[in-house]
C-alpha positions in Angstrom: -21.6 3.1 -2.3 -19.4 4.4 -4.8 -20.9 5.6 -8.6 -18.7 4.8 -11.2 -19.2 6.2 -14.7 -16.2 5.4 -17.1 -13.8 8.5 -18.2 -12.8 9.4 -21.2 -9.6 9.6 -22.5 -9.8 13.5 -23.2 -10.7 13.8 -18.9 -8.1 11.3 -17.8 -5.1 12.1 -20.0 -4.8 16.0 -20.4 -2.2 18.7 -21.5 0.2 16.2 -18.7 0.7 13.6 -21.5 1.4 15.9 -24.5 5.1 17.1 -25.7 3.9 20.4 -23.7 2.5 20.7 -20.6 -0.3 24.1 -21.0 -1.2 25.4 -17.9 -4.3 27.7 -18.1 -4.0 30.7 -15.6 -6.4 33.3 -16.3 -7.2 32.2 -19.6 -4.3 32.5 -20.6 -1.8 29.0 -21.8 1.7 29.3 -20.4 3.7 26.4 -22.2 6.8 24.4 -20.5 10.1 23.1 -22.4 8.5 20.4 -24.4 10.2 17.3 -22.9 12.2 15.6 -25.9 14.0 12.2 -25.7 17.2 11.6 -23.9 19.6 9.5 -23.3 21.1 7.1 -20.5 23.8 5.1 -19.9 22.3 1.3 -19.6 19.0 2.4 -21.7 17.8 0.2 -24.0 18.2 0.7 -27.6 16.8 -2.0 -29.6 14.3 -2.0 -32.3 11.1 -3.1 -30.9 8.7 -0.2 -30.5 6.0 1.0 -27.7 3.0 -1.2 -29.0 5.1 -4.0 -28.6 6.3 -2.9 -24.9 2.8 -2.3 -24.3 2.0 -5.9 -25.5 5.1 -7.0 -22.7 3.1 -5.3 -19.9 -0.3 -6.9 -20.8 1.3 -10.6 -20.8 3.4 -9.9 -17.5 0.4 -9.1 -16.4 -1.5 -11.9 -17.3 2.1 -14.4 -16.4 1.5 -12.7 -12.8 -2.3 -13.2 -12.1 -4.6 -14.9 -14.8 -7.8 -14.5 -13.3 -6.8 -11.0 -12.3 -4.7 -9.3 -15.2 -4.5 -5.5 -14.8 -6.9 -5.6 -11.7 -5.7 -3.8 -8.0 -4.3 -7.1 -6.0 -4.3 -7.9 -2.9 -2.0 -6.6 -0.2 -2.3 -9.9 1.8 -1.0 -11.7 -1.4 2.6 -10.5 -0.1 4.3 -13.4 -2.9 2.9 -11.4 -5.6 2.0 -15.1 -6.8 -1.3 -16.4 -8.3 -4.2 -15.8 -6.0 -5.3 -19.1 -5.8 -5.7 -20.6 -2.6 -3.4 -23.8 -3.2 -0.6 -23.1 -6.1 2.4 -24.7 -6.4 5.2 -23.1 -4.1 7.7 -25.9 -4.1 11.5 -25.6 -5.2 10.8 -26.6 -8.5 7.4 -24.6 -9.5 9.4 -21.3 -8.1 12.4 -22.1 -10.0 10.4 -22.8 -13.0 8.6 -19.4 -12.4 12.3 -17.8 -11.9 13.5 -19.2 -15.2 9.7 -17.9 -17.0 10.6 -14.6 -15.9 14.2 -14.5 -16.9 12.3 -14.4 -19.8 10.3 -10.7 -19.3 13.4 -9.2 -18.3 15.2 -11.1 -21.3 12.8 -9.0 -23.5 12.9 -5.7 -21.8 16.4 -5.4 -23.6 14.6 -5.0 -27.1 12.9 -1.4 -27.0 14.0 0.9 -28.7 13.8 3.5 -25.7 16.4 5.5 -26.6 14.1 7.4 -29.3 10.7 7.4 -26.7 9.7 10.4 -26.0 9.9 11.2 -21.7 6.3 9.8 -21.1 7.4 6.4 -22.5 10.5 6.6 -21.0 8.9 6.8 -17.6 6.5 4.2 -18.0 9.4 1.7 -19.0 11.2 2.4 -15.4 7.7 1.4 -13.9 7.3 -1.7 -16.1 10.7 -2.8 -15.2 10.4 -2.2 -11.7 7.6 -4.2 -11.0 9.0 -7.0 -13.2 12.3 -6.6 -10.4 9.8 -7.0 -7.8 9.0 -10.1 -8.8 12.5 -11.3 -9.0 12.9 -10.2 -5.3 9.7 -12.0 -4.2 10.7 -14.8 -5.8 15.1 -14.9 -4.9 15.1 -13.1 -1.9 11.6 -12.2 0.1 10.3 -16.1 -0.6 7.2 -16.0 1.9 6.2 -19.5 1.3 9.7 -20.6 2.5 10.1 -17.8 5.5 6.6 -17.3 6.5 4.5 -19.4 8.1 1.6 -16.4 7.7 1.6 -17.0 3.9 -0.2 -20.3 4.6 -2.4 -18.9 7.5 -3.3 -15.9 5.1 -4.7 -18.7 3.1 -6.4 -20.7 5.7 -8.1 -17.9 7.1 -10.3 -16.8 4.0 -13.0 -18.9 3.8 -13.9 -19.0 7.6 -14.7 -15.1 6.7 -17.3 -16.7 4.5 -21.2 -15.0 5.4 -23.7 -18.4 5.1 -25.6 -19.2 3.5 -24.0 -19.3 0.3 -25.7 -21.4 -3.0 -24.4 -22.1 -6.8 -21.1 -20.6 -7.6 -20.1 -19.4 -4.3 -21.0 -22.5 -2.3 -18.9 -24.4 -4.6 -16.0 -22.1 -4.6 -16.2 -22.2 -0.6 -16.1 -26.0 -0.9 -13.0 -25.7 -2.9 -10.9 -23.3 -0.3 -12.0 -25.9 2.4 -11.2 -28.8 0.6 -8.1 -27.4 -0.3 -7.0 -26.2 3.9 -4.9 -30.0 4.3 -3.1 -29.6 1.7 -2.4 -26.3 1.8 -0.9 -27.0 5.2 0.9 -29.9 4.3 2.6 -28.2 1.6 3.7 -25.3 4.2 5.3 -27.9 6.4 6.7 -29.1 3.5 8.1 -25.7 2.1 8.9 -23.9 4.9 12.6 -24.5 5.4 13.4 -21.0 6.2 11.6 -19.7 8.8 12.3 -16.2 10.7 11.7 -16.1 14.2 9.6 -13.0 13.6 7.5 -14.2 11.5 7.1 -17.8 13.4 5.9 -15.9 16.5 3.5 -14.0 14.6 1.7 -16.9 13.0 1.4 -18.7 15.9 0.2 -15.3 17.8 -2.2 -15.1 15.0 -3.8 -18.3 15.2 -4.7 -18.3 18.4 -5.4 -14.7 19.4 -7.6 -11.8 18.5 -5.9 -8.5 17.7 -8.9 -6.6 17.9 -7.7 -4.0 15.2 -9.8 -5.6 12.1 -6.7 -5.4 9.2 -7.7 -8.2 6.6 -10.7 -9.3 9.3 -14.2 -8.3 9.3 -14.8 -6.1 12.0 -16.8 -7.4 15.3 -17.0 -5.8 18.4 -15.9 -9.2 20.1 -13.8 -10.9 17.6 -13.3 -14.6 17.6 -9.8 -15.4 18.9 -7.4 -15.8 15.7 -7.7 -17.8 12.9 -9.1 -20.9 14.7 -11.8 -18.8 16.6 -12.9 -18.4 12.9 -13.3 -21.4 12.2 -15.3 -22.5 15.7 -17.4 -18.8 14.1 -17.9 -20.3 11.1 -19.1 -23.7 12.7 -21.6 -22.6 14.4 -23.1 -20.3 11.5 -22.8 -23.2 9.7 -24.6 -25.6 12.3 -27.7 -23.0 12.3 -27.3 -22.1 8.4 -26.0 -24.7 6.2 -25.3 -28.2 7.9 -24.1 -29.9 5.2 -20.7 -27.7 5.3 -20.1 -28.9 8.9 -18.0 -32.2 8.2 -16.0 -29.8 5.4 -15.7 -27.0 8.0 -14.4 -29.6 10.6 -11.8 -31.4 8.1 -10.2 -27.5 7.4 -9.9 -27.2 11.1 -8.2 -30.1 12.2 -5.9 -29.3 9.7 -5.2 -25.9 10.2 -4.9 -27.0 14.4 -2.2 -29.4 13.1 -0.4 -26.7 11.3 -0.7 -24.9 14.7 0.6 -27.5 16.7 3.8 -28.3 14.0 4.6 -24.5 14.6 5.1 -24.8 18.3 6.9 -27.7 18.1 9.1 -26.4 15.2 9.5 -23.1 16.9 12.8 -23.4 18.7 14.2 -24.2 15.3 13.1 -21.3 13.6 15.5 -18.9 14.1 16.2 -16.8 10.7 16.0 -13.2 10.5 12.6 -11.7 9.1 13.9 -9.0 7.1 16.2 -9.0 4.0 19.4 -7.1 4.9 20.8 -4.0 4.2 22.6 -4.5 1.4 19.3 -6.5 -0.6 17.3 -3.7 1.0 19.2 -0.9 -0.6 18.6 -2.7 -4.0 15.2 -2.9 -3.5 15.0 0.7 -2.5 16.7 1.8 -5.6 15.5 -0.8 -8.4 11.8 -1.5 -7.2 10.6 1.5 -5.3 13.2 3.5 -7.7 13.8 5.9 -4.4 16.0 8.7 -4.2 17.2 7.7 -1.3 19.5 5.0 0.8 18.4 2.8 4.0 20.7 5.4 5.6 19.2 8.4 4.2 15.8 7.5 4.7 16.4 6.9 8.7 17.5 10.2 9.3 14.7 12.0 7.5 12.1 10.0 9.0 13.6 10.7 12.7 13.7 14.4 11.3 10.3 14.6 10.0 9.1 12.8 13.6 11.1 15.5 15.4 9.6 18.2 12.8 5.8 16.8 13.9 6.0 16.5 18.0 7.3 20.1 17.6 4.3 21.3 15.1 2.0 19.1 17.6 3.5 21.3 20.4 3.5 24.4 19.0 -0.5 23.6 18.1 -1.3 22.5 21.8 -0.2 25.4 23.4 -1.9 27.5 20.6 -5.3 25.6 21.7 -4.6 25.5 25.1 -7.9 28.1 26.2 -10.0 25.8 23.7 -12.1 22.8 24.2 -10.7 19.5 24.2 -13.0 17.3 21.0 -14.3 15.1 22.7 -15.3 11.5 21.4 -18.4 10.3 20.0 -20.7 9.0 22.2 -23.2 7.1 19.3 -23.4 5.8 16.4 -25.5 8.1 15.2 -23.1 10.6 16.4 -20.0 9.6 14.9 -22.2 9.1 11.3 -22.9 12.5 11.9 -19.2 14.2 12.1 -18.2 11.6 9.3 -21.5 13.4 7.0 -20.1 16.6 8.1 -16.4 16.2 7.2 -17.2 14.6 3.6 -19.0 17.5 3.0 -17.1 20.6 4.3 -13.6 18.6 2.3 -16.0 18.3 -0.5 -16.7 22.0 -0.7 -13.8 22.9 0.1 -11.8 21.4 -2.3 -14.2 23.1 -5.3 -14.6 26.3 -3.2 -10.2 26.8 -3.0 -9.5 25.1 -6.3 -7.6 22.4 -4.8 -8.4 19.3 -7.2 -10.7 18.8 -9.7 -13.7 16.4 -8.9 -14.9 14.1 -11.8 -18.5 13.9 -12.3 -18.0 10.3 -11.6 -17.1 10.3 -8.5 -19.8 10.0 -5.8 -20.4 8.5 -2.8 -17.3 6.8 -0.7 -17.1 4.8 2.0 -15.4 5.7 5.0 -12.6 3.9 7.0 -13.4 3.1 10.4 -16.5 1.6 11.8 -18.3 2.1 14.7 -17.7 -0.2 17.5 -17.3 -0.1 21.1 -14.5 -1.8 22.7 -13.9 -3.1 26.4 -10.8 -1.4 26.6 -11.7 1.8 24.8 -11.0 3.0 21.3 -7.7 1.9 19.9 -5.3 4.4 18.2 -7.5 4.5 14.9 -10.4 5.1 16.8 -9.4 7.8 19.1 -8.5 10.3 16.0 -11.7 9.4 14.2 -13.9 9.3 16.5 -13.0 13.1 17.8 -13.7 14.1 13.8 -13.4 12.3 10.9 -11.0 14.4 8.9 -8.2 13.3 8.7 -8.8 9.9 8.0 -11.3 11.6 5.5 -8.6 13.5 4.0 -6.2 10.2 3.6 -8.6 7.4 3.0 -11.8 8.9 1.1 -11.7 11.8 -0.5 -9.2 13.6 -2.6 -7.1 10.3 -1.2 -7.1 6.8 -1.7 -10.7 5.9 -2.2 -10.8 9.2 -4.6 -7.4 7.8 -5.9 -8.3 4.3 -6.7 -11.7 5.5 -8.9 -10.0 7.8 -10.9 -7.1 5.2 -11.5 -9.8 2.5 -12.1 -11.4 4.8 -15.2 -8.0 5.4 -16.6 -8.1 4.0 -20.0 -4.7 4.2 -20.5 -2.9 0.9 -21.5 0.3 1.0 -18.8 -0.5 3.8 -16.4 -4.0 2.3 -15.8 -2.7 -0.6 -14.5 0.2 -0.1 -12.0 0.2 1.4 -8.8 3.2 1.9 -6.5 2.6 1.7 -3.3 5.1 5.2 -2.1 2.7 7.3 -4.6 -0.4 6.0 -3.1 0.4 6.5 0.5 2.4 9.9 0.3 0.1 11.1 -1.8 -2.4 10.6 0.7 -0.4 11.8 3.9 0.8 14.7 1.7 -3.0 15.8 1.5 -3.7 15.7 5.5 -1.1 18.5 5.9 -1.2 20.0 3.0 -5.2 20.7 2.8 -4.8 22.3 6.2 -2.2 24.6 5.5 -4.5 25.6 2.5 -6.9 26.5 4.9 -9.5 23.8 5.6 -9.1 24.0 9.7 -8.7 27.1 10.3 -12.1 27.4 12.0 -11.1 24.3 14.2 -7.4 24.7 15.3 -7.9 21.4 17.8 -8.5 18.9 14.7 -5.2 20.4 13.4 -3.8 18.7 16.5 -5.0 15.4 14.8 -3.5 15.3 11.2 -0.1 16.5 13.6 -0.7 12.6 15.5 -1.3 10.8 12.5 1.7 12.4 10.8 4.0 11.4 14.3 3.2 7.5 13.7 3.6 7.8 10.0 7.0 9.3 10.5 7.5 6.6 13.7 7.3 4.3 10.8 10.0 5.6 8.6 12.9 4.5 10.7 11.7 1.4 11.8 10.5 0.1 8.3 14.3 0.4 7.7 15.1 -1.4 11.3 12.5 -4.1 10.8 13.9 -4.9 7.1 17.6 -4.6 8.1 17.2 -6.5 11.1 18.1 -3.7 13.2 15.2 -4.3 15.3 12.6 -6.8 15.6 8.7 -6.1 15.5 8.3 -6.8 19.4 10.6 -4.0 19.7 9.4 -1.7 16.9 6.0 -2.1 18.6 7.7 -0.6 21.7 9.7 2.1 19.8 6.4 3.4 18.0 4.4 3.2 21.9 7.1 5.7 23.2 7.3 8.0 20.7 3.3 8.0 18.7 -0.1 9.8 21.2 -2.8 6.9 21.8 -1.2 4.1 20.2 -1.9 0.5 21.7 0.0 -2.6 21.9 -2.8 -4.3 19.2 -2.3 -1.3 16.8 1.6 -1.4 17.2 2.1 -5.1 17.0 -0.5 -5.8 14.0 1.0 -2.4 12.0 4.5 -3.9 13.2 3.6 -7.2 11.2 2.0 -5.4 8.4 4.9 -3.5 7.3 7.7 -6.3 8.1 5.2 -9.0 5.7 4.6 -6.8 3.4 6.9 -6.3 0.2 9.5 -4.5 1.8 9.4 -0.4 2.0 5.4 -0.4 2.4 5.7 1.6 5.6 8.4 4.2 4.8 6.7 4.8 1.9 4.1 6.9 3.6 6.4 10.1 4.8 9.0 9.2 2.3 6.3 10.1 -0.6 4.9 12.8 1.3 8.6 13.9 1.5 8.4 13.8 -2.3 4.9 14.9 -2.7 6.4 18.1 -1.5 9.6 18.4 -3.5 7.6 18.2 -6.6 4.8 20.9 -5.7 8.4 23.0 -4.3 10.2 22.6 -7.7 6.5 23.3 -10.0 6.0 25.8 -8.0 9.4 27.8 -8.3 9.5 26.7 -12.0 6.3 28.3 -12.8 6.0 31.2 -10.6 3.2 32.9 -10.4 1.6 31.2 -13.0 1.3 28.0 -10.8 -1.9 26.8 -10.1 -2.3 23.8 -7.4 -5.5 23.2 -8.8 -3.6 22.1 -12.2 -0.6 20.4 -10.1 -2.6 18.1 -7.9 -5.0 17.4 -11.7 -1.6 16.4 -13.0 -0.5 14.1 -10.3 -3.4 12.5 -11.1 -3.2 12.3 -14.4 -0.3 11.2 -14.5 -1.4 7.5 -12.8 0.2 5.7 -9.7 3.9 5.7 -10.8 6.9 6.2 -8.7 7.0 9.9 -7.2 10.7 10.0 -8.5 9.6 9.0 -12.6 6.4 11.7 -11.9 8.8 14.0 -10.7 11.0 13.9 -13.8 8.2 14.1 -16.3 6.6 17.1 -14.8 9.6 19.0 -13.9 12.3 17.9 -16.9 14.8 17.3 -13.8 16.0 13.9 -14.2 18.7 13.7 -11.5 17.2 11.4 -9.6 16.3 8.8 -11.7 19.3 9.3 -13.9 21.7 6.4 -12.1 18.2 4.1 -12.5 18.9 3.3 -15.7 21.9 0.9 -15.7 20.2 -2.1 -13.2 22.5 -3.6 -11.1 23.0 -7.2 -10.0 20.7 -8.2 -7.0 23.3 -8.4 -4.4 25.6 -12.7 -4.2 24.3 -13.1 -1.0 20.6 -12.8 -2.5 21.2 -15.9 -4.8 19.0 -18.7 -4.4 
């Protein structure tokens, strides 16, 4: 379980979001350049101030997700929509939502951001990012015309459903099954542009198990796709609650229907799954607010997987008199390792003075579960079950679990509430190599040989995000690129990571490397700024501090370098083509 106490605004935002940055080394408070206003071509200069901006943010917010304003949504959402299990996605509501939207970015013009100081200036880039996003989902992505998945996403919930359920949460079940026909009968309706991709995947999806457990509760035997739910959640329901039975069967026929108009369709669903180069490179740029091209990021990611196989090399030879870890053989076994590598990182982390740990941060869970498979362990499996580490290091603690509390307790009215996806994942790939370079496995060289495997796929996934997005490659044959190239991986891991990161909002699974890429350019830069007065203790205390912004905006406020967000500021045009 995790322990939550709230923070305080004098813990969350420190010396980071003054005019000058203090960084205490030996008692003693070395001072940057404080960080005054400047000035862009294409930056607003209006005459509306930061409360008002801030005001902007909280009714986007609210515009985007009512029931969730401000709240950490859901990556299976991919529309960025309502999370509702039967909106409106018809021509009309989406171009009604376009024209409601126009509106936001109609607004964004009135700041006076000209006279903000850096910190402001930052968080405007972010707020107009994400409002970009949505104009992206909603002109060129469009799931709920492309993707048959966006409806299956939504059938599948409430077969997940544990029985028995009573009051609010048997009625709200009864609503998501009541809703199933027409749900389906408004994807047949709406889906008039559907990639081949993404057709195949559905209708894999329906009627298979992947056995990997992304978005699914984890069983050792899972029931066979998205109908093998529903048969699961019949029969709980026949033993538990009867009088769900003739609902449960009513969802199912329709979601079998669905099935059955997808293979019949199929041959005419023939579109291209990702967005194009030239719409990708905009998205890049004005959403993800990247430093780098489609082109560019291609060669660093085959450079960084070069980099890794040799560093994996290197480390096998080293360990080549050692032991081989070998897996868990228990439960209680694998509980065990997990224990011990919470609390050697733990100790670790206070002992070296990597990152400060809040008082409010306790107990977190881990990642992977425990479960025995026919087959043997997939990819996952076969790194954490050897030790836990790694995943440890990514997943629980200083990364994304440790990342997620600390943003959930930050009071702050903008960077409380936003998270980019790039920061979150290279911050957490930064740490696996990064904490064992500072030392953390030096007493076990053969788990080093881990983080080196997890970095290889994450870099596999560099070039092939671009490929799967630019249509370069499809995700049958990304699956195959990442099999020849990543230790351990299996077809279930490759094909479900394959349709992750091509259903995702684009860039998702570059963003891992690519942000460690950055992670490490910003310590590089602090570092040679600040000499020896550098502490990594305060660096990685500011990263967090400074919330879950683009790496490139965090990069400018802690360094004063602006050049590469300086061409951010005058937006360009989503690309003709993109038009609705």
């Amino acid at each position: 379980m995790i322990r939550e106490n709230l923070l305080t605004p004098e813990q969350l935002l420190p010396k980071f979001m003054a005019v000058v940055v203090i960084i205490l080394v030996g008692g003693t408070a070395i001072a940057s350049e404080p960080t005054a206003p400047r000035s862009y071509d294409g930056m607003p200069d209006g005459a509306r101030d930061y409360a008002a901006f801030v005001q902007l943010w909280d009714d986007f917010l609210f515009w985007q997700d009512p029931q969730n304003a401000g709240k950490d949504k859901s990556l299976v959402d991919v529309a960025g929509l309502e999370t509702d299990v039967y909106p409106d996605y018809s021509a009309a509501a989406i171009h009604a939502r376009l024209q409601e939207l126009r509106e936001f970015q109609r607004r964004l013009e009135e700041f006076a951001v000209v006279g903000w100081p850096v910190d402001q200036q930052v968080e405007f880039l972010a707020v107009r990012a994400k409002i970009d996003e949505e104009e992206f989902t909603l002109r060129v992505s469009r799931p709920w015309a492309r993707d048959p998945g966006f409806y299956v996403d939504r059938m599948l919930r409430p077969a997940f459903t544990e029985l028995p359920v009573t009051g609010a949460a048997l009625a709200e079940l009864e609503r998501q099954l009541d809703a199933i026909p027409g749900l389906a009968a408004q994807g047949r309706s709406n889906l008039t542009d559907v990639a081949a991709d993404y057709a195949d995947l559905a209708i894999f999806n329906l009627s298979n198990a992947d056995g990997v457990g992304h978005g699914f509760p984890y069983r050792a035997e899972p029931p066979p796709g998205v109908l093998g739910w529903y048969d699961d959640l019949l029969e709980r329901a026949r033993r538990q609650q009867p009088g769900l039975v003739a609902r449960i069967e009513v969802a199912k026929a329709a979601v079998e229907s669905f099935r059955d108009w997808l293979i019949e369709s199929r041959p005419d669903m023939t579109a291209n799954a990702g967005v194009g180069k030239d719409a990708f490179d905009w998205y890049l740029k004005h959403v993800k607010l990247m430093p780098y091209t489609s082109d560019e990021i291609v060669t660093l990611g085959q450079r960084e997987l070069d980099r890794l196989w040799a560093m994996y090399a290197l480390e096998r030879h080293r360990n080549r008199e050692l032991p081989e870890i070998e897996l868990s053989g228990s439960a209680e076994e694998y509980q065990g390792r997990i224990d011990a590598a919470d609390a050697a990182i733990r100790q670790f982390l206070v002992d070296e003075e990597i990152i400060t740990i809040p008082d409010y941060i306790g107990e977190l869970a881990t990642n992977v579960p425990w479960i025995v498979r026919d087959g043997g362990p997939n990819f996952w499996e076969q790194i954490q079950f050897r030790d836990p580490t790694p995943d440890h290091l990514h997943a629980v603690i200083p990364g994304h679990r440790f990342d997620a509390v600390v943003e959930r307790n930050n009071p702050h009215p903008v960077r409380g509430r936003l998270t980019d996806g790039a920061r979150a994942e290279g911050w957490a790939v930064y740490l696996e190599e990064a904490v064992m370079n500072a030392g953390l496995l030096d007493d076990r060289p053969r788990v080093r040989e881990l983080i080196y495997l997890f970095g290889i796929f994450r870099a596999a996934r560099m070039p092939a995000d671009v490929w799967l997005q630019t249509n370069v490659m499809t995700a049958e044959e990304v699956a195959d690129y990442w099999i020849e190239r990543v230790p351990y991986l299996d077809r279930d891991v490759a094909r479900v990571d394959a349709e992750i990161y091509l259903r995702r909002p684009p860039g998702y699974g570059l963003g891992y490397t690519t942000g460690m890429l950055q992670m490490q350019s910003l310590l590089a830069e602090r570092r040679r700024q600040l000499g020896d007065a550098f502490s990594l203790k305060d660096f990685h205390d500011e990263i967090m501090a400074a919330g879950r912004l683009p790496l490139s905006l965090i990069h400018w406020e802690m360094t004063g370098n602006a050049e590469a967000i300086a061409a951010l500021w005058t937006r360009e045009p989503l690309p003709a083509e993109s038009a609705l």
